[in-house]
Backbone bond lengths (Angstrom), bond angles and torsions (degrees), N, CA, C in turn:
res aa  C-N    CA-C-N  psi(-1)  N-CA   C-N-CA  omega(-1)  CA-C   N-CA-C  phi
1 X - - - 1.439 - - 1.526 109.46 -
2 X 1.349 115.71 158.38 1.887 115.28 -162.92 1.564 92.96 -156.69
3 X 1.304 108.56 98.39 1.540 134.13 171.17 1.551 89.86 -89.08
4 X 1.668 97.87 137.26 1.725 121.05 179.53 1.877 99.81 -121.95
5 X 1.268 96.12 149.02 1.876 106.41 165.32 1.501 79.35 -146.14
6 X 1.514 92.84 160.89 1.647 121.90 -168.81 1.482 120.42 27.97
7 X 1.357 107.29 -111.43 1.310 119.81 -153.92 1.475 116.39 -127.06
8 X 1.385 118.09 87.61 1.199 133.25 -143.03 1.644 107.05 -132.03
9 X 1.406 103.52 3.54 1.601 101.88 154.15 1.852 110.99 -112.49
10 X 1.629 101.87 162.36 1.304 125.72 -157.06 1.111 109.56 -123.95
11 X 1.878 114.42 132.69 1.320 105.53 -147.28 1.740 97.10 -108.11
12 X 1.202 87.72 -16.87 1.818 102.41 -169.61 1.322 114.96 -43.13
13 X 1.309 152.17 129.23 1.386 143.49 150.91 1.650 134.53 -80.65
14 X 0.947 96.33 -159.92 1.599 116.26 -167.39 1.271 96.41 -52.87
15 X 1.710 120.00 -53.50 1.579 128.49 -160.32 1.617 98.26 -82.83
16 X 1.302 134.15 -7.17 1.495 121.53 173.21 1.424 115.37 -52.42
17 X 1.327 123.92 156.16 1.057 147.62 174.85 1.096 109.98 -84.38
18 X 1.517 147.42 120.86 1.673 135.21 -132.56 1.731 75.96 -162.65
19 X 1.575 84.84 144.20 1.610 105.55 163.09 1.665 95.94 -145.76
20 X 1.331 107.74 139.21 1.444 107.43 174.98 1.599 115.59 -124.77
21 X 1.576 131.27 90.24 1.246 119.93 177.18 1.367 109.96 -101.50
22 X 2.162 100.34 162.47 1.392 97.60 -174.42 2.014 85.29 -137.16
23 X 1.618 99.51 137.56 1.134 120.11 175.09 1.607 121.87 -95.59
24 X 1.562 110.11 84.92 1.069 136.31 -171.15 1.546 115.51 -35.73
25 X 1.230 150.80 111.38 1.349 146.65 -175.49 1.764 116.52 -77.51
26 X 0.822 102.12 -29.33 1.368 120.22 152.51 1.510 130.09 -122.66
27 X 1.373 130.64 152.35 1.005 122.17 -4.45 1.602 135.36 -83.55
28 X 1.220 94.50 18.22 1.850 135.59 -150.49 1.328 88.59 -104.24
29 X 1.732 138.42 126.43 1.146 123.28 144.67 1.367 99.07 -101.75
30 X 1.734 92.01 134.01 1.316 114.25 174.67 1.439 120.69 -69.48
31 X 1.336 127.78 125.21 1.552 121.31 176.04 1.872 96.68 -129.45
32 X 1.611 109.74 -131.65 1.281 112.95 -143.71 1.698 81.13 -92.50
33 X 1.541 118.61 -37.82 1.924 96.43 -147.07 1.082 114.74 -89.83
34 X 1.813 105.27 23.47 1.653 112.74 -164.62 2.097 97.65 -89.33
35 X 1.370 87.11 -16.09 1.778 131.04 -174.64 1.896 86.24 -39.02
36 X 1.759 95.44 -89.64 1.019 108.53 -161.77 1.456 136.27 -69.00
37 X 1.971 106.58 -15.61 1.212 114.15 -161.52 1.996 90.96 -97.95
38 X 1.179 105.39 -11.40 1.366 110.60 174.70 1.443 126.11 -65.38
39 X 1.495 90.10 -49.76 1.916 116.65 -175.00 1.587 89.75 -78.88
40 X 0.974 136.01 -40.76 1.751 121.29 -152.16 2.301 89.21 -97.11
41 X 1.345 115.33 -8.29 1.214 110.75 170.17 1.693 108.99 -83.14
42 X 1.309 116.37 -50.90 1.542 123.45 -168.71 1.398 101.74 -87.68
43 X 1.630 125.27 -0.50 1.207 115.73 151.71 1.607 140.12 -85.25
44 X 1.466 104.18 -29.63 1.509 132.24 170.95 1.666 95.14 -50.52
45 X 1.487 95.17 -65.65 1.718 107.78 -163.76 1.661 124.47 -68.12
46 X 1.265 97.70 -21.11 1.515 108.96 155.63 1.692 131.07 -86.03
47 X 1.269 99.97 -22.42 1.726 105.92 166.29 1.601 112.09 -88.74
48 X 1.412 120.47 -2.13 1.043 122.13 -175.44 2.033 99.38 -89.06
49 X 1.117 108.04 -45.84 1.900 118.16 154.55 1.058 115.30 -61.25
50 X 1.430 147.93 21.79 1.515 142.41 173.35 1.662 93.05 -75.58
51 X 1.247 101.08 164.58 1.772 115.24 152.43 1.168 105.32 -100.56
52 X 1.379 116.42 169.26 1.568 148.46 -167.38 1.224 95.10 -58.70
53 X 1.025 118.73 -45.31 2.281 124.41 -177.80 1.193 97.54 -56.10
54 X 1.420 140.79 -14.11 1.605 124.10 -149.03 1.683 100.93 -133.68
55 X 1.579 121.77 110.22 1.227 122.99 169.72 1.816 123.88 -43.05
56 X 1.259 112.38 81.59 1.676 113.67 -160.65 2.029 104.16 -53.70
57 X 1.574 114.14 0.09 1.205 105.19 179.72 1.657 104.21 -80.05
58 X 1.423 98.14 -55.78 1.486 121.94 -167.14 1.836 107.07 -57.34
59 X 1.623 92.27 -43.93 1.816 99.86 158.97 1.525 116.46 -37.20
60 X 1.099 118.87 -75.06 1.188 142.27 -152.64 1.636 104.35 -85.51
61 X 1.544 130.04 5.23 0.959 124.82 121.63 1.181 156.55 -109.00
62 X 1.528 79.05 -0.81 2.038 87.24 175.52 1.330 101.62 -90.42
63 X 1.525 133.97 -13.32 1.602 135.84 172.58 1.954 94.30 -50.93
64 X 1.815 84.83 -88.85 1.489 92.77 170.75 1.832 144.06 -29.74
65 X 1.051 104.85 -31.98 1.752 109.33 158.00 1.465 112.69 -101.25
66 X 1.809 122.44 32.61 0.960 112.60 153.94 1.294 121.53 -121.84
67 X 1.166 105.47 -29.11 1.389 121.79 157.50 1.431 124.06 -47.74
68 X 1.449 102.27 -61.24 1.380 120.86 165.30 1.819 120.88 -32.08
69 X 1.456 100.60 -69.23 1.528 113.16 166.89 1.394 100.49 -22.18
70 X 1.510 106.37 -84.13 1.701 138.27 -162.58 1.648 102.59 -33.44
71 X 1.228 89.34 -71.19 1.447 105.40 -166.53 1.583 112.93 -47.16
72 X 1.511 112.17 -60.01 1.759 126.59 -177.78 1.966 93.16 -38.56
73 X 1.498 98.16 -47.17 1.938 85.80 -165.96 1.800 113.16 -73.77
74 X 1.666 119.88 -5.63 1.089 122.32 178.51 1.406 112.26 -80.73
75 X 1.649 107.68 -37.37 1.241 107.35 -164.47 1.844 114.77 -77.93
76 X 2.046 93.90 -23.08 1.481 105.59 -172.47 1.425 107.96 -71.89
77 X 1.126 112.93 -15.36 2.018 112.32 -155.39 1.211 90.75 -124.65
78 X 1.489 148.65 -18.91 1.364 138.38 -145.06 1.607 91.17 -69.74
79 X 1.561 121.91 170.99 1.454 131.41 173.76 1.710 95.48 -127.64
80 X 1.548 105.55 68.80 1.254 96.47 161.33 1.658 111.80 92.23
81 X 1.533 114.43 169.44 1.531 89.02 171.85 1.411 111.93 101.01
82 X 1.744 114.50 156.08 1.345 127.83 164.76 1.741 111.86 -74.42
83 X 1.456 110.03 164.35 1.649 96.77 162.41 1.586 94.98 -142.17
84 X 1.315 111.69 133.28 1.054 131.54 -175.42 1.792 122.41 -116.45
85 X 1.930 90.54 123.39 1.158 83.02 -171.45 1.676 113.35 -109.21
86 X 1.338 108.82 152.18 1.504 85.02 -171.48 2.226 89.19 -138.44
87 X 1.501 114.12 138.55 1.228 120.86 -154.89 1.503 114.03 -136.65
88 X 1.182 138.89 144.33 1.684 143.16 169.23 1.046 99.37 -171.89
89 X 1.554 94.36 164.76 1.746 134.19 -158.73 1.337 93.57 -157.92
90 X 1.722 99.96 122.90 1.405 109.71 177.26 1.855 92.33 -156.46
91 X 1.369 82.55 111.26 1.686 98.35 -165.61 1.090 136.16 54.65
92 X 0.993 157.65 -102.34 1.334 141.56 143.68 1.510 130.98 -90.23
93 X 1.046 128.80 2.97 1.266 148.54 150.47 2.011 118.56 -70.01
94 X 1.351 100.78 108.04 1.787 110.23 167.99 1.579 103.20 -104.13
95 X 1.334 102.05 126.71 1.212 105.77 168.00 1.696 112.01 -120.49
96 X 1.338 119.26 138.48 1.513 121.56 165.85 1.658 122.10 -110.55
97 X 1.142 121.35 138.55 1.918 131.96 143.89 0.765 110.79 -104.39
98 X 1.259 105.64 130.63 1.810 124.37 163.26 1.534 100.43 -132.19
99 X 1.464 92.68 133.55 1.546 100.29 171.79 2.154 111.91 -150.11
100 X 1.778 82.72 143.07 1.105 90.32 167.98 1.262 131.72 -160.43
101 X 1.321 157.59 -109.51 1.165 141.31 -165.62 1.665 93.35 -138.77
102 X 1.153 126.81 153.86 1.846 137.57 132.77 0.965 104.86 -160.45
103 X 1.602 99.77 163.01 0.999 145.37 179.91 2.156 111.40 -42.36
104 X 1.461 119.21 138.67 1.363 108.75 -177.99 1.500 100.83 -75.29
105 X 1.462 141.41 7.33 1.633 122.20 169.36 1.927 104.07 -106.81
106 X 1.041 95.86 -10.21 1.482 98.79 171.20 1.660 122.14 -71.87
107 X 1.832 103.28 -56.94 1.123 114.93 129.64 1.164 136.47 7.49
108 X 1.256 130.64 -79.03 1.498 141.88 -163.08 1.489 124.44 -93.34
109 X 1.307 83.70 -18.61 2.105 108.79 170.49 1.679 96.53 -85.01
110 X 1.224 100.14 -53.41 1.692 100.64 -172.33 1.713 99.00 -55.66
111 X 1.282 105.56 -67.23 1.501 97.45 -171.14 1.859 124.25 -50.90
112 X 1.296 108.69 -42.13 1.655 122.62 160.50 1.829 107.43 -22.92
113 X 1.774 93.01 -54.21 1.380 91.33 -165.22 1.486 112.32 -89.26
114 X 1.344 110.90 -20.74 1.565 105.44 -179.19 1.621 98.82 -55.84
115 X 1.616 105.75 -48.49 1.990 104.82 -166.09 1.773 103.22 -39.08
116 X 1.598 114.71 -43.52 1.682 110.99 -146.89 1.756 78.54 -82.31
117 X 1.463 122.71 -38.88 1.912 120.49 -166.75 1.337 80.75 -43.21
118 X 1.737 131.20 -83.12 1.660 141.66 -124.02 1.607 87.93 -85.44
119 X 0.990 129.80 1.92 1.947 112.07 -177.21 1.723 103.93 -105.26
120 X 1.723 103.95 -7.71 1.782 73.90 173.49 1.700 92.67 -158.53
121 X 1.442 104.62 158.14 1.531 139.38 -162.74 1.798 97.50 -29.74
122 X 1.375 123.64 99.31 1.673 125.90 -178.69 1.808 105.95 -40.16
123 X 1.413 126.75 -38.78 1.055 135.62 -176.21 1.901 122.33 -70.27
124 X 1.191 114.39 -33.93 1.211 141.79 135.42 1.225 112.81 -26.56
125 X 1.188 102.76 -101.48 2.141 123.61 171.94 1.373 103.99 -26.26
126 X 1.264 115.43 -27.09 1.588 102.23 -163.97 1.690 115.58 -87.56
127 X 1.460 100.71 -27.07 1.364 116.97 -164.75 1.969 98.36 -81.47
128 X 1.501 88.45 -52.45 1.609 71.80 162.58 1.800 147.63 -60.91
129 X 1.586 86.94 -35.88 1.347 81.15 173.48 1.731 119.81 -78.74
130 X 1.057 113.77 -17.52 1.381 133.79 155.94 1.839 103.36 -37.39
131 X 1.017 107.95 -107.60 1.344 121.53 142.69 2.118 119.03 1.71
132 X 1.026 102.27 -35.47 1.004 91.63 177.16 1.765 115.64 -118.81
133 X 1.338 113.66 3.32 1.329 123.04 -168.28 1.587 95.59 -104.04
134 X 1.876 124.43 -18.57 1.370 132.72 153.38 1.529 120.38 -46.79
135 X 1.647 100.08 -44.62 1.608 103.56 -162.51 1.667 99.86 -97.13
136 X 1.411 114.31 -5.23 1.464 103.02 172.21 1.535 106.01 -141.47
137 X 1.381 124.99 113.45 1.162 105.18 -170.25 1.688 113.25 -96.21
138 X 1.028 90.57 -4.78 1.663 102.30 178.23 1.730 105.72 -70.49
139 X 1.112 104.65 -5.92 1.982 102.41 -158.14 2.031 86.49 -78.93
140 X 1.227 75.74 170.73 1.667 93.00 -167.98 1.615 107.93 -149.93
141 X 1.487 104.14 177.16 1.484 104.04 -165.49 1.729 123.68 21.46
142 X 1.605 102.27 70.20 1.492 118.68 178.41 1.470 97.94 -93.24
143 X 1.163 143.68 -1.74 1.510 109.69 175.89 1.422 129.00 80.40
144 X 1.690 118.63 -25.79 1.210 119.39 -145.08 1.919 103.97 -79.86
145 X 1.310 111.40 -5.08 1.816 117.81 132.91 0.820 136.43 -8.71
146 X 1.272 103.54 -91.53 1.392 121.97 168.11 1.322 135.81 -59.82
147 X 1.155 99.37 -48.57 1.833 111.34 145.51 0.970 156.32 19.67
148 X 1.767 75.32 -94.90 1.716 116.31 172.46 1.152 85.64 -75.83
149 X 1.248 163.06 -54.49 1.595 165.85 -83.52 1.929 85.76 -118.71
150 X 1.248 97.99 -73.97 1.779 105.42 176.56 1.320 115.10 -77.50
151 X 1.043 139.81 5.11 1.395 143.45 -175.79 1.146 105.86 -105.56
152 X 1.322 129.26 -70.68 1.625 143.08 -148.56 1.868 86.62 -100.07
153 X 0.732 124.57 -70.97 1.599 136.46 -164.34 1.568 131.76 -82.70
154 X 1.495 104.34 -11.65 1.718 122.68 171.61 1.169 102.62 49.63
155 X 1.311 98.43 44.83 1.581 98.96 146.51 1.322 130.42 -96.11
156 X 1.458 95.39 136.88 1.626 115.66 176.27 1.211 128.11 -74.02
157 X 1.548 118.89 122.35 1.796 96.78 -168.29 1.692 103.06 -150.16
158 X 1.314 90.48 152.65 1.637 79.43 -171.59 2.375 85.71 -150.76
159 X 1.960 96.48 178.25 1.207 87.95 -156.81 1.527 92.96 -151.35
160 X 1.522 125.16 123.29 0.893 109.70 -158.37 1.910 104.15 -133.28
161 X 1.275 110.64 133.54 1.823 116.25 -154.18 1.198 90.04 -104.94
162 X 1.366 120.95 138.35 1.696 133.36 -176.52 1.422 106.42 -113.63
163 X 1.057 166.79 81.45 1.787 128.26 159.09 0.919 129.81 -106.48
164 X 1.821 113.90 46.85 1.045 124.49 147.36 1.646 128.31 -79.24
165 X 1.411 96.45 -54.56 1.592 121.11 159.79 1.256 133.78 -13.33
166 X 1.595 116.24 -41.94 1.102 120.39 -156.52 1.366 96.44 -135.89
167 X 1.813 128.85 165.30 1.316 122.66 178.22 1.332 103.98 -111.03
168 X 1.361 124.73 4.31 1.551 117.57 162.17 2.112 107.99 -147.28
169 X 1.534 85.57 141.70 2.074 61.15 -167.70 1.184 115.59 106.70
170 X 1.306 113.27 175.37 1.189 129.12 177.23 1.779 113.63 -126.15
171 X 0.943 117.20 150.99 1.509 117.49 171.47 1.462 110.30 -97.67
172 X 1.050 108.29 125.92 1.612 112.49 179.76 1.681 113.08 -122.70
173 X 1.410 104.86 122.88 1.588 97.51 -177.08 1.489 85.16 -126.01
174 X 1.558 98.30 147.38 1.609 124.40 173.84 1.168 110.82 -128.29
175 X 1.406 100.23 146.01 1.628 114.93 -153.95 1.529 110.76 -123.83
176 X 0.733 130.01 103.38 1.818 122.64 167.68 1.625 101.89 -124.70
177 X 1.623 93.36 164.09 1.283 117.28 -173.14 1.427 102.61 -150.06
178 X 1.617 113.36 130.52 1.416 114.53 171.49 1.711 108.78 -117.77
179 X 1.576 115.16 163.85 1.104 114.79 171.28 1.840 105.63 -118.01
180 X 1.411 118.15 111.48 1.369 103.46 -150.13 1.636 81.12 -98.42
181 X 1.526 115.85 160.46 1.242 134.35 168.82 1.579 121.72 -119.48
């Protein structure tokens, strides 16, 4: 069975510029700084393919803090497993997949929260949780990631649950799409 939230088709074609990496689970345990040196690599190398229309600075960081975002929540929640990233740029449009494995109670929290993320205004959501990560600093799993991701940056993102795919777990692929300027 293959449960969808948002925006989980891909607009990129044949002529995109594609990079496909896979983050080995062994013999490598994956933690946080695999995060950053990943996103600031597939960001360099994708602003380096911009056209002349597209600020390759501003590229090459809005790639990188999106990836980044994405990635930190695959590597924090995954249940084990490779995570695979797969990436293109075809004109001004970057699109990313990343997919990887969790757990079915991880799952069901994640999905809970995608329903309340996709039912109201990202710009909204943000100020509150903003707002509310002031008055409690202890609070945790705020989101404000993702957020910022659709809020500040119009990004498109969507999330898609497999459990056919896999023999323990769920497969989870996440989807964003940017329009870089």
């Amino acid at each position: 069975m293959v449960e969808d939230f948002g925006e989980t088709a891909a607009s990129n074609g044949g002529d995109a510029t594609r990079f496909c990496l896979t983050l080995m689970a062994e013999p490598l345990e994956l933690s946080w700084h695999h995060c950053g040196v990943t996103s600031d690599f597939l960001g360099e190398y994708f602003s380096r393919s911009c056209g002349r229309s597209i600020d390759a600075v501003d590229a090459r960081h809005s790639i990188s803090y999106m990836i980044n975002e994405i990635l930190e929540n695959a590597i924090k929640f995954r249940h084990g497993g490779d995570i695979e990233i797969r990436s293109s740029l075809e004109g001004e449009t970057f699109e990313i997949q990343i997919v990887n494995r969790v757990d079915p109670d991880t799952a069901d929290k994640f999905q809970a929260h995608l329903k309340g993320l996709l039912e109201r205004e990202p710009g909204d959501l943000l100020l509150e949780r903003i707002e509310e990560n002031a008055l409690n600093p202890d609070s945790s799993g705020s989101g404000l990631g993702l957020l910022t991701l659709m809020s500040d940056y119009g990004a498109k993102l969507g999330w898609s649950f497999a459990s056919e795919r896999v023999s323990e777990g769920l497969e989870l692929t996440t989807y964003a799409s940017l329009r870089l300027s």
